[in-house]
VOGU-3710 file (C-alpha; in Angstrom, 3 decimals, decimal comma):
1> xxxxxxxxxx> 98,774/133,351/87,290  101,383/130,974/85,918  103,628/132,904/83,401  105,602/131,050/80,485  108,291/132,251/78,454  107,670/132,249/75,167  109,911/131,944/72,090  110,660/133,712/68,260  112,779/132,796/65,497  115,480/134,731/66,792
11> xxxxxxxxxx> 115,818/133,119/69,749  116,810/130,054/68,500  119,055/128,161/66,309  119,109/124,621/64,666  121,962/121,730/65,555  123,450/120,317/62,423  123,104/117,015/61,787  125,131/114,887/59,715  124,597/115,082/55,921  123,067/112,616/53,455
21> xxxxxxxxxx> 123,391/115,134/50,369  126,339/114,992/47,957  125,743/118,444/46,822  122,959/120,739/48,422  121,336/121,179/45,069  120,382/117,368/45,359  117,795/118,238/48,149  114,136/118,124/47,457  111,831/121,696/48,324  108,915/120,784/46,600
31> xxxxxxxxxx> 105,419/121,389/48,422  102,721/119,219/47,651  99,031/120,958/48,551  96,340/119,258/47,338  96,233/118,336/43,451  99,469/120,461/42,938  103,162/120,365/43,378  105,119/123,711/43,840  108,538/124,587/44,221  109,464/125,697/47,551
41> xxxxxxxxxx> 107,041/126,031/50,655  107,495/129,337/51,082  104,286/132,261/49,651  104,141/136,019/50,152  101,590/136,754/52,677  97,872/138,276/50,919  98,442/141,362/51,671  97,497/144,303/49,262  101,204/145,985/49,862  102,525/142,695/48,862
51> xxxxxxxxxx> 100,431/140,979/46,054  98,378/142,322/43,077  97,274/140,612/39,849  100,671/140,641/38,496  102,395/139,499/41,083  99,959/136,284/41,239  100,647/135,364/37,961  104,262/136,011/38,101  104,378/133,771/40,942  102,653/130,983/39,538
61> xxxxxxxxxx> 104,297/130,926/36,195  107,271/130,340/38,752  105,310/127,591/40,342  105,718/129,276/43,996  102,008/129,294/45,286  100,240/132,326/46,038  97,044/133,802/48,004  95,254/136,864/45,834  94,796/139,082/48,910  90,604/140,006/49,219
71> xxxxxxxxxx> 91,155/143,697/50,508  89,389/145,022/47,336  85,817/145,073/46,072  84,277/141,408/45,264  84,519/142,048/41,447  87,871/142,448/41,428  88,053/138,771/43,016  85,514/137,865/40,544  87,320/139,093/37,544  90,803/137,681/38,376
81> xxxxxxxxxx> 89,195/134,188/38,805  87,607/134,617/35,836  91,067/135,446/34,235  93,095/132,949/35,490  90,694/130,608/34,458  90,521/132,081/30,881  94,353/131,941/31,048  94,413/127,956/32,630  96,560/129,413/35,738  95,928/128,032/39,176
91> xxxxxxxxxx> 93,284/130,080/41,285  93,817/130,824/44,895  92,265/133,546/46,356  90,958/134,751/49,994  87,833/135,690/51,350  86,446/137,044/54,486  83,407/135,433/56,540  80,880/138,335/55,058  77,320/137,307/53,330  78,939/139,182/49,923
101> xxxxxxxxxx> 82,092/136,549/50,577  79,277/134,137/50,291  77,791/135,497/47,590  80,825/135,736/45,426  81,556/132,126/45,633  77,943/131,418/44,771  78,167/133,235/41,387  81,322/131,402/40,829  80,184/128,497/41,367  77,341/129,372/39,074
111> xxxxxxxxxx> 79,246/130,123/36,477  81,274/127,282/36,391  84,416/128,803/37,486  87,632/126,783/38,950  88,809/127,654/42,055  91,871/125,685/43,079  92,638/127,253/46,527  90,375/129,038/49,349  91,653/131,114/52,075  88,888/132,193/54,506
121> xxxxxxxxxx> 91,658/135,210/55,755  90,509/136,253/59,331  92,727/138,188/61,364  91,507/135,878/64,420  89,493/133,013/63,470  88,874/130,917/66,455  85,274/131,322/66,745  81,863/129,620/65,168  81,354/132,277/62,523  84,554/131,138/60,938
131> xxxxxxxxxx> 82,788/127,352/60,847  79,648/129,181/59,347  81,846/130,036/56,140  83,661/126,910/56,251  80,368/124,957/55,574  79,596/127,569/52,835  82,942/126,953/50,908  82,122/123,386/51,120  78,671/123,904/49,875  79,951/125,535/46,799
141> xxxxxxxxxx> 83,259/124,126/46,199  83,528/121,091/48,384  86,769/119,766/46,571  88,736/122,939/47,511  91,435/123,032/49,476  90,965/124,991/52,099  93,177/127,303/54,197  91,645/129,080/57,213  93,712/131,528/59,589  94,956/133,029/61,633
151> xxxxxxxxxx> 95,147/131,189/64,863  97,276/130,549/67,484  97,017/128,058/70,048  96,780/123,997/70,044  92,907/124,985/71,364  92,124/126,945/68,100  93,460/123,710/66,450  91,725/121,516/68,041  88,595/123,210/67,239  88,554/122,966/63,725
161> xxxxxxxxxx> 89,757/119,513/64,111  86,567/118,428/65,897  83,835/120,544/63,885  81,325/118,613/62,684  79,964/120,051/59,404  76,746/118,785/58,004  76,711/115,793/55,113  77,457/114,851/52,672  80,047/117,026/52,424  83,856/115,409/52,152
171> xxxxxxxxxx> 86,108/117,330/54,197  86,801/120,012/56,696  89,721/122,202/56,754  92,807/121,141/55,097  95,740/124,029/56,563  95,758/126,018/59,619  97,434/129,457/58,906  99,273/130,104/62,095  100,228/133,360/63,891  98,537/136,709/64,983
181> xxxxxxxxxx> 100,382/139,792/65,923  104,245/138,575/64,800  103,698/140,272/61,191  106,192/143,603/60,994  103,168/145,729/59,398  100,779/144,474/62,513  100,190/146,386/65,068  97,964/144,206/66,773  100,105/143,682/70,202  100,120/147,749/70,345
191> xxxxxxxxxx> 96,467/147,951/69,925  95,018/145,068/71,769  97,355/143,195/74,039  97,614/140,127/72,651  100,392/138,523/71,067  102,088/134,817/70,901  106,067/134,613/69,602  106,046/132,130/66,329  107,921/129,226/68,064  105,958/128,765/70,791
201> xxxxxxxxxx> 102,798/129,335/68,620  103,698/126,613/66,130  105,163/123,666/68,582  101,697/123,981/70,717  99,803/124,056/67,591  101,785/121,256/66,166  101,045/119,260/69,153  97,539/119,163/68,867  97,118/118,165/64,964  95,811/115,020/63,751
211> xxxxxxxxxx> 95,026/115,717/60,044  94,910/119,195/59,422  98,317/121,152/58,435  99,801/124,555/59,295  100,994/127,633/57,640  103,277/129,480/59,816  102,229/133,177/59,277  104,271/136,239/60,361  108,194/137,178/61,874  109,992/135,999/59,584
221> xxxxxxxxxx> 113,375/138,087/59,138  115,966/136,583/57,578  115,495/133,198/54,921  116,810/131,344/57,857  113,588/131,938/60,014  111,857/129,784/57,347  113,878/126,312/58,094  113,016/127,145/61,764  109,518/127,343/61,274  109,117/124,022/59,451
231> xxxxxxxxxx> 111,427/122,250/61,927  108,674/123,236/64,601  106,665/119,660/63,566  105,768/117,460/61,107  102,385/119,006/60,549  103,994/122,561/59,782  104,300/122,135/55,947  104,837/125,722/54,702  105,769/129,857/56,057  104,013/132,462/54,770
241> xxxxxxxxxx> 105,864/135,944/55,038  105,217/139,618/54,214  108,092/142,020/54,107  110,033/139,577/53,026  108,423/139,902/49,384  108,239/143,425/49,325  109,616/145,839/47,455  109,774/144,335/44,862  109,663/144,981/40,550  106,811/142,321/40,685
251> xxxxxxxxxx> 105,411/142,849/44,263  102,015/145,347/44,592  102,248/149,142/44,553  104,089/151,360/42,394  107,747/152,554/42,705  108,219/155,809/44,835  111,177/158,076/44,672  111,966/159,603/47,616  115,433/161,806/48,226  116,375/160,577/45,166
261> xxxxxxxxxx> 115,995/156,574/46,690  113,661/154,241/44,922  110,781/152,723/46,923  107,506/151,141/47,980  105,070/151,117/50,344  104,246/148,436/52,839  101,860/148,487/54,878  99,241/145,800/56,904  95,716/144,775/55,603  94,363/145,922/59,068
271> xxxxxxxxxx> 96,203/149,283/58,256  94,921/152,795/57,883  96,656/152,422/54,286  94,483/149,161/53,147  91,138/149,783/55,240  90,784/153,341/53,794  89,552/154,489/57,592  90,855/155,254/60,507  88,361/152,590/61,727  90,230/150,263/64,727
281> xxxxxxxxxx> 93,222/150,417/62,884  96,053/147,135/63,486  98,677/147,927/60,888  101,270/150,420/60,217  102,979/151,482/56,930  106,541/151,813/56,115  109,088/152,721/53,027  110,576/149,768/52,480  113,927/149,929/49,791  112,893/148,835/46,222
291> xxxxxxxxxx> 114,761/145,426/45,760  114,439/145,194/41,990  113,607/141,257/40,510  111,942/139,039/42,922  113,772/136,208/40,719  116,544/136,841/42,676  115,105/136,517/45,880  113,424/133,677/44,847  116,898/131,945/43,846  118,342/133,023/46,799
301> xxxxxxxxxx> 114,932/131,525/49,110  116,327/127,815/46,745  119,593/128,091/47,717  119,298/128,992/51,832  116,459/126,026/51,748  119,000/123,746/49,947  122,032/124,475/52,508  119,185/123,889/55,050  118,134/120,643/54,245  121,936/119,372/54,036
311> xxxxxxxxxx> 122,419/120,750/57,573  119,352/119,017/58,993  120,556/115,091/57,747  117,630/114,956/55,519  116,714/114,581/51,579  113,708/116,352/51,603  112,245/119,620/53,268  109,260/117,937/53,889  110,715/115,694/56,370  112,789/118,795/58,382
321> xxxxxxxxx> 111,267/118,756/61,710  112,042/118,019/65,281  115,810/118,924/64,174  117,670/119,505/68,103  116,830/123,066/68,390  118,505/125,324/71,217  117,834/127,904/72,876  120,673/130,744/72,757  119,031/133,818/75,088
//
């Protein structure tokens, strides 16, 4: 057996480049994903610690795009579609690969409800069940963009890049969500074994794209991970990341006091916590320090991306990739 080393964020670092910006604030973050233009792209993971109701709309009354997590009953999907709708917000939500996940976007469909975004959310989704659902999202909603995760390797990407659904419908999959096991609330690598470090994960992925994009999914640590991630290819549009947007005022779960210390609970959707079971659990929970307005992070996300872009020689974050990147340790 031929063993590789592979690498994480914090194993390497970026080589500046020389600048085209006057000022950083002249750089350009925005995120185009289908018919809409956001902000930054950077989104809290779907995870029930992370994201509720609230903190969906908050988010896109920011114009930061979001994933409603699907670790609740159906109706609860149903009724927040059916509320963002009522309230003319964007609509992303995720669903599993279940006959009820079916179901559910049958009755939306049905009724005439918008859906903007669809996440088919699979903790490992490299298989021809995942396909199964694909065809059914297309069935129902075949102008959707479509996210479908998590994978990763350039072979899981290649895979959905050859399917072959059935006519006449348009389109496949439009972003790979990349990464399995990196997540600080995962305990997958404990549990099972398996694991791939984000780097290495997104440059073989990158490699193997021809028109479907990537998420990168899990590890990040510190707002410079995110830079790191995008500079890992041109197909790598957007991070997702987790504990990053917890503990927040506007982030899921209620405030905690503890020893007289404000804060909230974070935990993994395949965790004890979020599955209600002790049923093959793959997540842990943690306290994690209440951080009050997620404003502030969110300025503070614009302002590392901003510096970022100046150091990389570009105008745009969009066009941050294959930046010289070193190797440190």
């Amino acid at each position: 057996m031929d063993l590789k080393r592979e690498l994480h964020y914090d194993e390497v670092y970026l080589i500046p480049q020389k600048s085209v910006l006057k000022t950083r604030s002249d750089a350009d973050l925005s995120l185009r994903l289908g018919n809409h233009t956001f902000d930054i792209p950077i989104c809290p993971a779907n995870m029930k610690s992370v994201v509720d109701e609230n903190t969906c709309e908050f988010l896109i009354r920011k114009n930061i795009f979001y994933v409603m997590h699907r670790i609740c009953d159906n109706e609860v999907i149903y009724n927040f579609v059916k509320d963002f709708n009522k309230k003319n917000l964007i609509v992303s939500i995720s669903i599993g690969i279940k006959d009820k996940d079916a179901e559910l976007l049958k009755r939306l469909k049905e009724e005439k409800q918008r859906i903007d975004y669809i996440t088919i959310d699979i903790a490992h989704c490299h298989g021809d069940y995942t396909l199964d659902m694909v065809e059914k999202v297309r069935e129902y909603y075949p102008d959707v963009y479509l996210i479908v995760g998590n994978i990763a390797t350039g072979e899981a990407v290649e895979f959905f890049e050859n399917a072959r659904l059935k006519e006449p419908l348009k389109h496949k999959v439009d972003l790979l969500r990349c990464g399995i096991s990196n997540g600080s609330g995962c305990s997958t690598k404990n549990s099972t074994g398996f694991l791939r470090r984000m780097i290495s994960t997104l440059i073989d992925c990158n490699n193997k794209c021809r028109q479907i994009k990537l998420m990168a999914d899990g590890g990040i640590s510190e707002n410079g991970d995110y830079i790191k991630a995008l500079n890992c290819g041109e197909h790598v549009i957007c991070v997702m990341a987790g504990s990053m947007f917890a503990g927040y005022e506007e982030s899921a779960g209620d405030i905690l006091v503890i020893n007289d210390k404000k804060v909230k609970e974070y935990y993994g959707n395949a965790s004890e916590k979020a599955k209600g079971n002790k049923i093959h659990v793959e997540g842990i929970t943690k306290l994690i320090q209440y951080k009050g307005d997620m404003s502030h992070y969110i300025d503070d996300i614009k302002m590392s991306l901003s510096s970022s872009v100046s150091y990389s020689g570009k105008e745009k974050i969009i066009d941050v990739y294959n930046v010289p990147m070193v190797r440190f340790r």
